[in-house]
N, C-alpha and C positions, 0 to 999 in steps of 0.2 A: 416401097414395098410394105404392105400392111401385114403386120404379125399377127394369127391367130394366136386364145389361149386357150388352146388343147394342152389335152393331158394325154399322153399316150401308156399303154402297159404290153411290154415284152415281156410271156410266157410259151412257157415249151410244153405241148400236152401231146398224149401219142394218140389221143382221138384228134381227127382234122378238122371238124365241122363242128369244135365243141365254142362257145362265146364265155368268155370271162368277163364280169365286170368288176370293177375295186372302188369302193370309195375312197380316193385319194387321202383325204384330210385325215381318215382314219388309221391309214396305214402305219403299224407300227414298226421299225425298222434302223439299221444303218444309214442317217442321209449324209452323202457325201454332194459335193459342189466340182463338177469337174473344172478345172482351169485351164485344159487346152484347149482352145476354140479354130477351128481350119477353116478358111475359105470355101466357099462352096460346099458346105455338107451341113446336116441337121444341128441344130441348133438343141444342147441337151443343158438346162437348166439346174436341174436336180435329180440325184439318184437315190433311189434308196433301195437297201439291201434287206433283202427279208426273211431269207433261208439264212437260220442262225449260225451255223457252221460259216455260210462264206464269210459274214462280217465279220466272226469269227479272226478267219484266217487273212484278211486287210487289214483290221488293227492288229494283228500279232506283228506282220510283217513292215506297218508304221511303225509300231515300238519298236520291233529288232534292228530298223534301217538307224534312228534315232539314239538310240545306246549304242552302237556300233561308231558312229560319229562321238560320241560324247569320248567314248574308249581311245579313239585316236586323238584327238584333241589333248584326254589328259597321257598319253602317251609322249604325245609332241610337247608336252608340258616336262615329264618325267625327263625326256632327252635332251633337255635344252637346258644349257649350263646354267641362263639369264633369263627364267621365263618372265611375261610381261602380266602386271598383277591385274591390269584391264582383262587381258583375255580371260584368264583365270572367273575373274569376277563376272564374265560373259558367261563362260561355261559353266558355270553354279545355277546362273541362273533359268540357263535352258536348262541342266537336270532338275531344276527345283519345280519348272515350270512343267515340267513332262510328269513329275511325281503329279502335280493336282491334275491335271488333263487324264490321269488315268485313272486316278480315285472319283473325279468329279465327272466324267463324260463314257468313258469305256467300262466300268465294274460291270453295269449290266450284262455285256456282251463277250466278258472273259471268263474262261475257267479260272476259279476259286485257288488251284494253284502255280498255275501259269502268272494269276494277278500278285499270288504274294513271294513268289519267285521275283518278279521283274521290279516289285515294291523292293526289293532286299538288296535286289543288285544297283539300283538307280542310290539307296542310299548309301550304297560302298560308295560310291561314283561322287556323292557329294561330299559325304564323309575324305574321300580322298585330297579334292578341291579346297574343300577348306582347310585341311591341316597344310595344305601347299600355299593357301592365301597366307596360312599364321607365320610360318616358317619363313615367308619373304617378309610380310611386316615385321619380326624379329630381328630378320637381316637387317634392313633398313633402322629399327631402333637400335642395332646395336654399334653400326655405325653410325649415326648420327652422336651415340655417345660416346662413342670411338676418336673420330672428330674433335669436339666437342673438350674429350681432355687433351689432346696433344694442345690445341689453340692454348688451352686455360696451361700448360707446358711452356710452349713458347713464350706466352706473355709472363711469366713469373722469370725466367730462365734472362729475360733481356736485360743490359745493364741502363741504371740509372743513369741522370749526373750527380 
């Protein structure tokens, strides 16, 4: 099966007979990459959003899926007697990485305080992670020198001959 490279453009006008045409390369916009691919149906490459409200309201609703996850994570952090310092160090780094993905890729297409809202809350989020990472290396050094003196205990405490 030989694949053309057509470009197709879906538009909704309330005249019937009116022709649109678009220079592709010029379009400026949201491009998103879809990744469900189904047997048997049209093959969509690439999309791009051009009505600024809707891309709008896609990145809002990526961001809000992505803090929502990060919020249960440091939840299941907070509830767990023995959190594990990898996960932690996992989950810092998806908030750290969603802070630049939103300063570096989305500013243009956010409202001005939607973007410093979600900037404020993503650093409570790391701010939170880290003082969780400190507070277990803490742990960890303080018994290590916990340890540490009971041995240096036992060895002093045992008899000679």
């Amino acid at each position: 099966m030989i694949m053309d490279k057509r470009s197709y453009s879906v538009s909704r006008s309330e005249k019937s007979n009116e022709v649109v045409y678009f220079e592709y390369d010029k379009i400026d916009g949201y491009k998103v990459t879809p990744k469900a691919k189904k047997k048997d149906s049209i093959e969509v490459s690439k999309i791009v959003f051009i009505n600024d409200s809707m891309s709008e309201k896609i990145i809002r609703k990526k961001i809000d899926k992505k803090i929502a996850y990060l919020l249960s994570q440091l939840k299941l952090i907070e509830e767990d007697g023995n959190p594990d310092e990898g996960g932690i160090k996992r989950n810092l780094m998806d908030a750290e990485k969603l802070k630049l993905q939103i300063i570096n890729n989305y500013v243009k297409y956010l409202g001005n305080t939607y973007q410093s809202l979600t900037l404020k809350k993503i650093q409570i989020i790391i701010n939170q992670l880290r003082f969780k990472l400190y507070t277990i290396r803490d742990l960890e050094r303080e018994n290590f020198f916990y340890m540490d003196r009971e041995e240096d205990y036992n060895m002093n405490t045992r008899r000679g001959r």
